[in-house]
N, CA, C and O of each residue as an XYZ file, in Angstrom:
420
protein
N       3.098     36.467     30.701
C       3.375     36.435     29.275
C       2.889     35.111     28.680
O       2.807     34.083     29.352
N       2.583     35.188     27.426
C       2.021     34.071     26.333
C       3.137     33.868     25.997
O       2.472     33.049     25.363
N       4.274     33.739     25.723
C       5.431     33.744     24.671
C       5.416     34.878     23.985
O       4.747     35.886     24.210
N       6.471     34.596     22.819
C       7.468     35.173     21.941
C       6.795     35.076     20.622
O       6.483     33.958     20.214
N       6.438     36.542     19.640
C       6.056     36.192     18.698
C       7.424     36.389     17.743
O       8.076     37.392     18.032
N       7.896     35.644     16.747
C       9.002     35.558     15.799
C       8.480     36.797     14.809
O       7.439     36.767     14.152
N       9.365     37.804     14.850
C       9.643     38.758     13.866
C      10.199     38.587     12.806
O       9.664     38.429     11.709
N      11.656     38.613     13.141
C      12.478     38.199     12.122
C      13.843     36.659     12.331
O      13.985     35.908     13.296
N      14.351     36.682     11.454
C      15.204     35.383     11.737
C      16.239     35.598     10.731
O      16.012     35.901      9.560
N      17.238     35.446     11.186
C      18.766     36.402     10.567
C      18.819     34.794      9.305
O      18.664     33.723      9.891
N      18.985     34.720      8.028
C      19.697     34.229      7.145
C      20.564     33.003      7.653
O      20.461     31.803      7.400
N      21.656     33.864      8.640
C      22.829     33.339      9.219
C      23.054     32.182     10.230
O      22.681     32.390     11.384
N      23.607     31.015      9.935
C      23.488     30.035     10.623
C      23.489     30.205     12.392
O      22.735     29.743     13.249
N      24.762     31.133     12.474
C      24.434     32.049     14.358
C      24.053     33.079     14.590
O      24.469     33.975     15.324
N      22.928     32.948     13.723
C      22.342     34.604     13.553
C      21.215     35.179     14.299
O      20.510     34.202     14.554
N      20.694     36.153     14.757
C      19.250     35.676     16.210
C      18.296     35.935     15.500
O      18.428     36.227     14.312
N      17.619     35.897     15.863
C      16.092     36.068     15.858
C      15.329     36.825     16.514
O      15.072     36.403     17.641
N      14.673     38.202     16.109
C      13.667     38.585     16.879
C      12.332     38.584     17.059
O      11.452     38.408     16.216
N      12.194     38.899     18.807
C      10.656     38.387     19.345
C      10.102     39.689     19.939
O      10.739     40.602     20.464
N       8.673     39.571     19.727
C       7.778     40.666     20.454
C       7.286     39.790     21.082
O       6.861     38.723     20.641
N       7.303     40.350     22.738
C       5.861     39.792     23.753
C       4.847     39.862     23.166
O       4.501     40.635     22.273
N       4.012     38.546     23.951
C       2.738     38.379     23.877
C       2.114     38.425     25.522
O       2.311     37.594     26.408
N       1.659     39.136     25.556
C       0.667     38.973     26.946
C       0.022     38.018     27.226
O      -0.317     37.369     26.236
N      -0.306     37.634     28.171
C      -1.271     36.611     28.602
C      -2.690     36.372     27.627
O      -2.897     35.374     26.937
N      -3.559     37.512     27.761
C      -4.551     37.772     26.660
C      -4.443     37.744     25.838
O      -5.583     37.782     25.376
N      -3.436     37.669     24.689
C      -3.180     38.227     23.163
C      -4.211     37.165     23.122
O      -4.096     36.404     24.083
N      -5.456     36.784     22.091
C      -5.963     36.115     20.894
C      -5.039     35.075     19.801
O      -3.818     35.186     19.684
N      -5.485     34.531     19.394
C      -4.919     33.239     18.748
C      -3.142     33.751     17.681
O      -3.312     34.859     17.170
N      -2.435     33.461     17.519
C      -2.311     33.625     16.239
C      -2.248     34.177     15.189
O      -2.188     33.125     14.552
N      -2.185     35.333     14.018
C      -2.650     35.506     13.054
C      -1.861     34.815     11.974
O      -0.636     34.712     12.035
N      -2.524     34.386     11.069
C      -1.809     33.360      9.763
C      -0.508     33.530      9.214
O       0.020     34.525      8.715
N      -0.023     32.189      9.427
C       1.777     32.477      9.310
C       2.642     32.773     10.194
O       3.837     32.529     10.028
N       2.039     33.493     11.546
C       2.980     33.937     12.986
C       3.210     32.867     13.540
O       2.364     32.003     13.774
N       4.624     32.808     13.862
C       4.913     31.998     14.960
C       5.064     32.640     16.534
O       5.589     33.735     16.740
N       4.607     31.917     17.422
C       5.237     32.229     18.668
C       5.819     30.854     19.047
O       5.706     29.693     18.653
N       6.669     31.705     20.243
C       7.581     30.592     20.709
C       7.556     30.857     22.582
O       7.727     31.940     23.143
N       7.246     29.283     23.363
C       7.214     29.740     24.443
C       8.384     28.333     25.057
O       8.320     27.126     24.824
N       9.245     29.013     25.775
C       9.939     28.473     26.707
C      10.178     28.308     28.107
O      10.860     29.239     28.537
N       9.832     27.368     29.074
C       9.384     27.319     30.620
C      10.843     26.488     30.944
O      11.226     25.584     30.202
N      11.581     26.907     32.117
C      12.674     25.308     32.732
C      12.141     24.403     32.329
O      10.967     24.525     31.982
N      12.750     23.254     32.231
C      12.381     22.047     32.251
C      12.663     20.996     33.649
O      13.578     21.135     34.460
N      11.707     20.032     33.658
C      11.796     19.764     35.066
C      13.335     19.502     35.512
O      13.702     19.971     36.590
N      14.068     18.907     34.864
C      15.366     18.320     35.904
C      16.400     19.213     34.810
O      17.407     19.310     35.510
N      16.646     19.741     33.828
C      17.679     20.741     33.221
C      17.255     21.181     32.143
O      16.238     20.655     31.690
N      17.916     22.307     31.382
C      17.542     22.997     29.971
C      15.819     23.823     30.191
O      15.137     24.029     31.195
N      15.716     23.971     29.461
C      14.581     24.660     28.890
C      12.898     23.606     28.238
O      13.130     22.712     27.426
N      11.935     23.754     28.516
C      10.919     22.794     27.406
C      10.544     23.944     26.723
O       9.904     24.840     27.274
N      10.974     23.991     25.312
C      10.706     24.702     23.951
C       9.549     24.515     23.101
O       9.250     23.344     22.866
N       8.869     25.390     22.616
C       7.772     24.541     21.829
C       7.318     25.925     21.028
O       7.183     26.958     21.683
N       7.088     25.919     19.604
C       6.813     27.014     18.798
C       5.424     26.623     18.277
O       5.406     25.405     18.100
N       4.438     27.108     18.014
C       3.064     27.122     17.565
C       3.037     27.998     16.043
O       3.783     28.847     15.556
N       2.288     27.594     15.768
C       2.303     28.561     13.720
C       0.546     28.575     13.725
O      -0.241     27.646     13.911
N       0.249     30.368     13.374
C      -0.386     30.644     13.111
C      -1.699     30.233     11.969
O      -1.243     31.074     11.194
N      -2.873     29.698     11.227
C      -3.402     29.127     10.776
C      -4.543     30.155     10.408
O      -4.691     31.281     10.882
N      -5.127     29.675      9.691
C      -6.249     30.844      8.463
C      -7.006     30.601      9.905
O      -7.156     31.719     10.399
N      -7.552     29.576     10.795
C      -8.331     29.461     11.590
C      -8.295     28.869     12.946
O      -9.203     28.401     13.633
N      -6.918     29.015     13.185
C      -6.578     27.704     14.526
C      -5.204     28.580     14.296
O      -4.814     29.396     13.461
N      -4.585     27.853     15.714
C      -3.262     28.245     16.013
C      -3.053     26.506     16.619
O      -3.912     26.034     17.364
N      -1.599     25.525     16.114
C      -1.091     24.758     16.063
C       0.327     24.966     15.970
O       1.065     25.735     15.355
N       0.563     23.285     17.427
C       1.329     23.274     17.373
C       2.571     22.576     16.269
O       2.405     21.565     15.586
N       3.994     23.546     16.335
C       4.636     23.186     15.012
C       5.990     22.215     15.543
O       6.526     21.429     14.761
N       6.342     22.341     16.619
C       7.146     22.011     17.179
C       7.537     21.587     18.862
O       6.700     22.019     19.654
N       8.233     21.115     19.241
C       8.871     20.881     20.857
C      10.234     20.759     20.882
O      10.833     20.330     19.895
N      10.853     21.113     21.983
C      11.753     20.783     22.074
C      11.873     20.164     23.264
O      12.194     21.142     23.939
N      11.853     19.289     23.996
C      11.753     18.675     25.639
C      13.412     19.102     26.156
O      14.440     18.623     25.678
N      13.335     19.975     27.090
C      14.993     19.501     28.027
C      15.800     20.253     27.287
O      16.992     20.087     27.543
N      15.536     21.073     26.404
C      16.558     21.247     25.404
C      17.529     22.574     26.261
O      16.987     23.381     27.015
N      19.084     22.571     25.938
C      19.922     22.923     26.357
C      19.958     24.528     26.288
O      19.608     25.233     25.341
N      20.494     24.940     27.589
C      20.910     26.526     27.619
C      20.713     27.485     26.410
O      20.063     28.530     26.426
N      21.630     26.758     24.981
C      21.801     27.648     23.748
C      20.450     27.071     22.692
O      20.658     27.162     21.482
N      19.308     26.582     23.081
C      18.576     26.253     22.732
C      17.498     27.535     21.474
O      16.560     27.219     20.742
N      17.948     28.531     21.612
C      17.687     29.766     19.873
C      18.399     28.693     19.059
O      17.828     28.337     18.028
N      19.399     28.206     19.326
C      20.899     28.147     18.450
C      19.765     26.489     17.824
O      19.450     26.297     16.649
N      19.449     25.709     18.830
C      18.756     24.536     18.331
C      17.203     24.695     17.848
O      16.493     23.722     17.594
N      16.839     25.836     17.771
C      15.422     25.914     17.041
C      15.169     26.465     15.670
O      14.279     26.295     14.837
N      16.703     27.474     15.753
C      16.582     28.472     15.083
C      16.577     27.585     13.611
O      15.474     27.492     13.073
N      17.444     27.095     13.100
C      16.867     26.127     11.888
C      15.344     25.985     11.262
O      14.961     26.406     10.170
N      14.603     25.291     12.235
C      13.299     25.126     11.923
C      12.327     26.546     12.020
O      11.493     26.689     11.126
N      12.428     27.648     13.144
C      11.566     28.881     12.676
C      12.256     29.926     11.206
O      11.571     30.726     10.568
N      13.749     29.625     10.949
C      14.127     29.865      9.321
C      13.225     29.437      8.315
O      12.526     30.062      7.518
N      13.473     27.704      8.629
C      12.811     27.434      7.592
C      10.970     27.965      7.288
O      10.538     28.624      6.342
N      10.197     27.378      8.488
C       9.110     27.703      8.712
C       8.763     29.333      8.158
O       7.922     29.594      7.298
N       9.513     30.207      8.781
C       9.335     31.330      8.534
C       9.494     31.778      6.880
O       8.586     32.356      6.282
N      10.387     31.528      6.449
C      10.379     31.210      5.027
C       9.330     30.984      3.736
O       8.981     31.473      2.661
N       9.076     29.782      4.734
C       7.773     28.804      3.959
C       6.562     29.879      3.636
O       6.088     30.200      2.546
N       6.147     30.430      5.303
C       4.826     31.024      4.965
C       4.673     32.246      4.317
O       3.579     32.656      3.929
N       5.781     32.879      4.175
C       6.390     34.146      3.465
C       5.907     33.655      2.044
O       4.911     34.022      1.420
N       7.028     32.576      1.634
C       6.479     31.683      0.021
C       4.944     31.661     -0.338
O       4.513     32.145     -1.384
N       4.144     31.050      0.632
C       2.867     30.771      0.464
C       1.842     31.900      0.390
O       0.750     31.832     -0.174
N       2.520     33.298      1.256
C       2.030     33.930      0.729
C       2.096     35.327     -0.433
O       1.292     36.259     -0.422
N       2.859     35.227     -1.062
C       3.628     35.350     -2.277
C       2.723     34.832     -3.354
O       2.069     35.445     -4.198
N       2.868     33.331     -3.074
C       1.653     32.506     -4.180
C       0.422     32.853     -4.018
O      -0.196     33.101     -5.053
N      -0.259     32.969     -2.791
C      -1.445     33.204     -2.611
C      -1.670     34.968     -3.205
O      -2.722     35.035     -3.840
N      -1.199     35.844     -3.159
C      -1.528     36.942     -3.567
C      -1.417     36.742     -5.019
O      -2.344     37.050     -5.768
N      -0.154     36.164     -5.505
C       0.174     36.423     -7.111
C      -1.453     35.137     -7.565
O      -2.229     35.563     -8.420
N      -1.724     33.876     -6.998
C      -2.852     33.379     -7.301
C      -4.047     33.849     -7.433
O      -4.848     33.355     -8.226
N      -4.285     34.742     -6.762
C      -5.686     35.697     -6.568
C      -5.114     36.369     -7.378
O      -5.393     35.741     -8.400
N      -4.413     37.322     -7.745
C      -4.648     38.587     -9.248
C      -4.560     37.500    -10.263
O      -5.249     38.049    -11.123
N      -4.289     36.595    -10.687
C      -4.471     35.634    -11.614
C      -5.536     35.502    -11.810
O      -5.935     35.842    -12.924
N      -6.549     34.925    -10.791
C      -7.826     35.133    -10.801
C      -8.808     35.910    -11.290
O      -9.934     35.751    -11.763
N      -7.734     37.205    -10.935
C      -8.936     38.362    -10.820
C      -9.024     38.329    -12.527
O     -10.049     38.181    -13.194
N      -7.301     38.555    -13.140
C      -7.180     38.947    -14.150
C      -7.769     38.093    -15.742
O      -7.920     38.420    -16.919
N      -7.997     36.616    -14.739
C      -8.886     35.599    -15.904
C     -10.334     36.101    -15.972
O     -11.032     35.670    -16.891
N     -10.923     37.081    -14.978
C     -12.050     37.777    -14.957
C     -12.493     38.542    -16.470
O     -13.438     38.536    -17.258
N     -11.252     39.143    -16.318
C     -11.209     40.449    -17.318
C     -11.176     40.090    -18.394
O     -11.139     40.904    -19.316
């Protein structure tokens, strides 16, 4: 497996989050996706680290080093917010383009 791609992300401060596998092969990314991959960490917890999708690259957005057992519970904040964000951006970006179109006309 590649990691975890982020579906959805509950509102709710202890709320989960769901993930679809990624296979080994999946291809980069598509704009706005996050995945999330988590390996042990050498001496306890988990090493966490989420990547965000890009018009042309896939980058990383985050780490978590060592981070503890309930470690959804410590990420989940930042793929809310994140997840959020690119939702927003693309909202603007569609309503920006018919703006466009419509200064055409």
């Amino acid at each position: 497996m590649r990691g975890a791609v982020v579906q959805r992300v509950s509102a709710l401060p202890e709320g989960p989050f769901d993930v679809s596998w990624l296979p080994a092969g999946t291809p980069e990314l598509p704009l706005g996706r996050l995945r999330l991959l988590w390996e042990p960490a050498s001496r306890a917890g988990w090493d966490v680290t989420a990547h965000l999708g890009l018009a042309t690259t896939e980058v990383l957005l985050a780490s978590w080093p060592a981070a503890p057992d309930d470690w959804p519970r410590l990420v989940r904040p930042t793929i809310h917010e994140v997840t959020g964000l690119c939702a927003a951006l693309a909202v603007a970006t569609v309503a920006l383009d018919l703006s466009n179109r419509l200064a055409e006309v």
